[in-house]
N, C-alpha and C positions, 0 to 999 in steps of 0.2 A: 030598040036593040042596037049595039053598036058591032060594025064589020069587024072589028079586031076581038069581041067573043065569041066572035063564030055563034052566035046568037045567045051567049052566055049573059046571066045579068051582070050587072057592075058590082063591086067589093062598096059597101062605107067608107067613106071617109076616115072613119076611126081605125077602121081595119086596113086598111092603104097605108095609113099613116105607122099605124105598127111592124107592118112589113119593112118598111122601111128604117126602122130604129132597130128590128131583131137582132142585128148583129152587134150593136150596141150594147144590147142588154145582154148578150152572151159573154161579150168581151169584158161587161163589168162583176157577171156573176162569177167568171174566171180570175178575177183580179182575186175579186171577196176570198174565192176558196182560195187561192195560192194564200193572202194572208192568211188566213185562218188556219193551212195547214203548215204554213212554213215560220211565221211569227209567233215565240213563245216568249215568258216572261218568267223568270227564274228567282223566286223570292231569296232573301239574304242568307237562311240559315236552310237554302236547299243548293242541290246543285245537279246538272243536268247530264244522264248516259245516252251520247247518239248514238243510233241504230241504224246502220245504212243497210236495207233490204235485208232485217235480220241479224245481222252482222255488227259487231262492237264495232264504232270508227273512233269517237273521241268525248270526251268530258266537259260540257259546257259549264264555265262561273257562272255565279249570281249575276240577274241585272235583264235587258231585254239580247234575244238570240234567235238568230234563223239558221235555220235549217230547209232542206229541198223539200220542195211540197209532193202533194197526190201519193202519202204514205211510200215514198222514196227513202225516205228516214224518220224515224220516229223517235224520242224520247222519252227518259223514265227521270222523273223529278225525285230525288231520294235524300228526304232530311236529315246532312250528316251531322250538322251542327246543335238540332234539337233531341234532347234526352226523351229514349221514347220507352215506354213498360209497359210489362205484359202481368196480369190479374189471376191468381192461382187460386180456387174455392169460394171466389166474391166475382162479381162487377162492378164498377163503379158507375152507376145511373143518374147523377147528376153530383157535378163537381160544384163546391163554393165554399161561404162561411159553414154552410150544413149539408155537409157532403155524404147524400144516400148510397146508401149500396143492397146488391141484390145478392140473394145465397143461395137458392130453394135449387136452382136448374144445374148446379155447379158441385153438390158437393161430393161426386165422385172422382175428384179434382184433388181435394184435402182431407181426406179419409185412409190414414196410413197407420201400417201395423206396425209397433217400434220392437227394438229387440227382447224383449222381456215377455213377447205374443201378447203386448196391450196395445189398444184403439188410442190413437189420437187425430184430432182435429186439427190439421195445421192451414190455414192461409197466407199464402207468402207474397209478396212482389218483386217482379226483377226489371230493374234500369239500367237499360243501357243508350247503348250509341251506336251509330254506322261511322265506323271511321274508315274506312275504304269499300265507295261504294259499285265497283265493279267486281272485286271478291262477293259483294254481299247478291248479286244481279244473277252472277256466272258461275260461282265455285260450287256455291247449295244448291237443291233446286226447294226452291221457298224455305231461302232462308228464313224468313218467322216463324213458320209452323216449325218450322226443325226444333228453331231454338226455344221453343216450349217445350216440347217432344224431351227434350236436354235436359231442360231443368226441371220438368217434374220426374225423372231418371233423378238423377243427383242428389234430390231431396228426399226421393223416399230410401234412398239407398243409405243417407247419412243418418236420418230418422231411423231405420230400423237396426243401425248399430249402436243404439242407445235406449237406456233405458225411458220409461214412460214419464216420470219423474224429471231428469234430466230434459227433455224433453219440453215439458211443463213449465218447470221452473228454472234449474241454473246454467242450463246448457242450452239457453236460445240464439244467445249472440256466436256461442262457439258454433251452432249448425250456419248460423247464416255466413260465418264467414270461412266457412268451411268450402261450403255450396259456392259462395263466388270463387273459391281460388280452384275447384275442379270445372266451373263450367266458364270461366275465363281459358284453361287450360283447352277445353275440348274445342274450344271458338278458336285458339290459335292452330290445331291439330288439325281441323275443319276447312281452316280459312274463308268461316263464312263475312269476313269485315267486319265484325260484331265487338265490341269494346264492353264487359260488364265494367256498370259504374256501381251497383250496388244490390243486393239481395235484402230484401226485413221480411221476416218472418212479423206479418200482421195482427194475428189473432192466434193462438194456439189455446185450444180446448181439449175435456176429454169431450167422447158422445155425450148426447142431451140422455139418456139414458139413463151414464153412471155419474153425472155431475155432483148430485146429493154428496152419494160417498166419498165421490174426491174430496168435495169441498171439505166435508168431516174429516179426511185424512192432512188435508192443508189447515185447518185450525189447529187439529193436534199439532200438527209439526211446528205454527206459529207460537203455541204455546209452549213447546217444547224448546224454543231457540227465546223466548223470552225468559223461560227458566236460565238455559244455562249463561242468556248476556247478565240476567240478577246475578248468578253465582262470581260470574267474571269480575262484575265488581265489587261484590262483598269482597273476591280475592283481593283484586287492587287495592283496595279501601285496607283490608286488614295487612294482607303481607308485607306492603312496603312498610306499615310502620312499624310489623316485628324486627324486619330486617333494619329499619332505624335504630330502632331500641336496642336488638343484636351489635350493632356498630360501635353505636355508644357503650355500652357496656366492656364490649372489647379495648376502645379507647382508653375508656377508664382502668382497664386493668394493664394498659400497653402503660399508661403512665404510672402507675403504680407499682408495677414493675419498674421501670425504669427509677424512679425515685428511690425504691428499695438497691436498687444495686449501684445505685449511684452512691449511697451514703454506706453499702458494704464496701467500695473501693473506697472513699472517703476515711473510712475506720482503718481498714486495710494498710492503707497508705501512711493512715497518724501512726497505726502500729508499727509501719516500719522505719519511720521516721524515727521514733523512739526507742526502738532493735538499734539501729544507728549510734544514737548517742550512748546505749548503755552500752556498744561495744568499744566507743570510746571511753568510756567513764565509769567502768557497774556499777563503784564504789559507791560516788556520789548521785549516780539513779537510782540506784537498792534506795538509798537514803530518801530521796524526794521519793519515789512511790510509798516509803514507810509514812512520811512525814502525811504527803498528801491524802494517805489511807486513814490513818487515826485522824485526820483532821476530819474526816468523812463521818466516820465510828463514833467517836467518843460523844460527839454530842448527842446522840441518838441513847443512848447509856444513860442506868440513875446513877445513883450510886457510888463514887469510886475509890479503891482501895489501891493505893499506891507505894510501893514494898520496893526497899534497893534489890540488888542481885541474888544477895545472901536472904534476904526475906527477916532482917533482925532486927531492924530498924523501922519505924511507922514515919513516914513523913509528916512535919507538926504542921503539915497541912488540910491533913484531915482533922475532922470535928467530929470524936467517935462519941461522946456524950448526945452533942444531935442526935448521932446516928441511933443511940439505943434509945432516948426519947421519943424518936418518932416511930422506931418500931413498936 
């Protein structure tokens, strides 16, 4: 027993030796937690909101950054640079070349009545962005759930100002871009930091119920628009070449016309060119229209009996013996 234990035993040597490094190993478990609470590392497409005891202080860039340890300040890492979307009557359960997806727990999510009081099936997706993200931290309170909250508002409100039809078929891309330009609108009115990059309408169904009948009613309809594109082009096919043929024909009668009245001013013109001369000359135009008329006549004629003025005389130029012989 030694005097200085006042009859205590001695400590080990291991145990002495510990005592003695304690404050060492205080000193370094203190170091560890300062790093650990003040050294953070801020990937490229995030960027960092400090919190100093609760309170906004400032906006740390990408890259490594400290801040004051022992939850003196804390930060919220908020990917403004990566596009992030939210999943309306599916989930996607594993992403890749065959990308599954889940429906069963979801689809009171995509089950909306359109304006005409028919059921449809609609699954949508919305992409967006954090483009300011101290609005997105401080202005909502959870901003995400809000902006779900938003757009399944939005969607069924545009859905049910349309028919089922529309709906279905040719008013898909008009709902989806409908939907982003009112819930872009409400994120600026909000100011939750939130950027809509895009809305698709994913799947749109009716229920599993009345599918049958749809589908029957969309063959009809498919064959009813195959009907009228055949008609379309019998039109094409026939009408333009009546209206050819219409052309042509008009053509033909514009020149035919025109040839006709070309040669009545032609006539026209010889007549009065001729008016002309015989009001210079009647005397000797009487004569040339006489002349040139029997020259026209007479050979047309059998026969001919030729008498002076007086009718007294036969010219010995007829052959009246011929003439009774061959009668």
């Amino acid at each position: 027993m030694s005097n200085k234990n006042f009859g205590m035993p001695d400590l080990p040597p291991e145990i002495q030796m510990l005592k003695k490094h304690v404050w060492k190993i205080v000193i370094g478990l203190l170091v560890l937690l300062v790093a650990f609470t003040s050294v953070h590392t801020i990937a490229p497409e995030e960027e960092g909101v400090v919190l100093r005891l609760g309170k906004f202080d400032r906006v740390l860039p990408p890259g490594l950054n400290f801040i004051m340890p022992f939850g003196i300040e804390t930060i919220n890492k908020i990917p403004v640079q990566r596009q992030l979307k939210q999943e309306f009557g599916f989930r996607t359960v594993t992403a890749g070349q065959r990308t599954t997806y889940s429906k069963t727990p979801f689809t009171d999510e995509s089950i909306m009545l359109t304006g005409d009081l028919n059921i449809a099936d609609v699954e949508w997706v919305v992409q967006y962005r954090i483009e300011d993200s101290y609005n997105f931290l401080f202005r909502v309170r959870n901003a995400e759930e809000t902006l779900r909250v938003m757009s399944e508002s939005v969607v069924r409100k545009i859905v049910g100002d349309r028919t089922v039809n529309e709906v279905l078929t040719i008013g898909r891309q008009e709902i989806a871009t409908r939907a982003e330009e009112i819930l872009q609108a409400m994120c600026d009115e909000y100011e939750n930091g939130i950027r809509i990059d895009q809305i698709v309408l994913q799947d749109v169904n009716p229920p599993n119920e009345v599918k049958p009948a749809f589908n029957a009613v969309n063959q009809a309809q498919q064959e009813r628009e195959t009907l009228i594109n055949r008609a379309e082009s019998e039109y094409n096919r026939v009408v333009p070449r009546a209206r050819g043929e219409a052309r042509e024909m008009i053509q033909v009668a514009e020149g035919y016309a025109f040839n006709r009245v070309n040669d009545a001013l032609g006539e026209a013109n010889r007549f009065n060119s001729i008016f002309e001369e015989f009001v210079l000359a009647p005397e000797v135009t009487k004569r040339r229209i006489y002349l040139e008329t029997m020259e026209t006549i007479m050979p047309k004629l059998g026969n001919k009996i030729i008498v002076d003025e007086k009718g007294n005389n036969v010219l010995p130029l007829l052959n009246l013996e011929q003439t009774r012989g061959g009668n």
